[in-house]
C-alpha positions in Angstrom: 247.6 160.8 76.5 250.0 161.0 73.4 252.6 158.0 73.2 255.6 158.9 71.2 256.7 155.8 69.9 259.6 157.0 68.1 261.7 153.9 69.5 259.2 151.6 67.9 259.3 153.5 64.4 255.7 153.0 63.0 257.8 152.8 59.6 256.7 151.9 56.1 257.3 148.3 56.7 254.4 148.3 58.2 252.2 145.5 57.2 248.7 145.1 57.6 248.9 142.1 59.6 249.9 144.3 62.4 246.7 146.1 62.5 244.8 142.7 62.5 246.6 141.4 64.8 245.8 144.7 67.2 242.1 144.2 66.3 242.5 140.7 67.6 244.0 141.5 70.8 241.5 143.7 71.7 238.9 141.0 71.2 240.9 138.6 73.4 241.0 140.9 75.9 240.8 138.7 79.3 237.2 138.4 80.8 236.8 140.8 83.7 238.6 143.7 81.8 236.8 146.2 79.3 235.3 144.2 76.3 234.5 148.3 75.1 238.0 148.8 73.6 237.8 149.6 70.2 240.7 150.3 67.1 238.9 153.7 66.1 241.7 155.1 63.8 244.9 154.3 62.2 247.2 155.4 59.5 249.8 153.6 58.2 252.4 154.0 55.2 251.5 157.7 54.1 253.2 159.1 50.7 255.9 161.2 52.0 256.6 162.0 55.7 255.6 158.9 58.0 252.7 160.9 59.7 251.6 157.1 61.5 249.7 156.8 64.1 246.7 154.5 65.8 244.3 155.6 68.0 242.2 153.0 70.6 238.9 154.6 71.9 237.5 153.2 75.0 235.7 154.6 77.9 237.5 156.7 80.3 240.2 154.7 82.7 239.7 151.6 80.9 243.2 149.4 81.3 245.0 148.3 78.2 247.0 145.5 80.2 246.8 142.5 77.5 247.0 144.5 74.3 249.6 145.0 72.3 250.6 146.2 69.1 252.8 144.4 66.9 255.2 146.1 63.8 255.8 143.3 61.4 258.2 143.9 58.2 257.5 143.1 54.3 258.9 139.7 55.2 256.4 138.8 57.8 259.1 138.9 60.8 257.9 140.5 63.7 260.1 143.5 63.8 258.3 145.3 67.2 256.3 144.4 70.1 254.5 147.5 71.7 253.0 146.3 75.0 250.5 148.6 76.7 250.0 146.8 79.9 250.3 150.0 82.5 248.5 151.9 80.3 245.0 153.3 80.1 242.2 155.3 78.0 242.4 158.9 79.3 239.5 161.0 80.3 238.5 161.9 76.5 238.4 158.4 75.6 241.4 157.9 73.0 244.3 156.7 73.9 247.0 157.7 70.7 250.2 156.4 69.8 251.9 158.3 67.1 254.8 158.6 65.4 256.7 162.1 65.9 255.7 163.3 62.4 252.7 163.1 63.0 
């Protein structure tokens, strides 16, 4: 499953931090749910086009409820909160948000 996020804008304002703090929610994930979630790829602030996406690999059906992915600008604010409570990993194990250039 492919989630546009175009509404969020994975922009250029990007910040590190956000990744971290996506790598951190998936190791606070609550007991009792998959502790086999894993960030597998990410792209952030290309040259050019925004081509941005992450991709979370995890075994098939595993539930996403308690991770979320955070946009924060240069400044540090927290610009977007993505929550993917609802979702899940799909049957080839990646679950992708992208942006819609990408």
């Amino acid at each position: 499953m492919i989630l546009s996020i175009r509404r969020f804008s994975l922009s250029r304002m990007v910040l590190m931090g956000a990744i971290l703090i996506l790598i951190l929610a998936l190791n606070t994930i609550p007991s009792g749910a998959s502790s086999h979630l894993s960030l597998n790829e990410i792209v952030v602030s290309t040259t050019g086009s925004d081509r941005e996406f992450f991709e979370i690999a995890g075994a098939s059906g595993d539930s996403l409820d308690g991770v979320f992915f955070l946009e924060v600008t240069s400044g540090g604010a927290i610009d977007t909160v993505l929550d993917l409570s609802g979702e899940a990993i799909p049957a080839d194990g990646y679950w992708l948000a992208a942006s819609p250039e990408a």
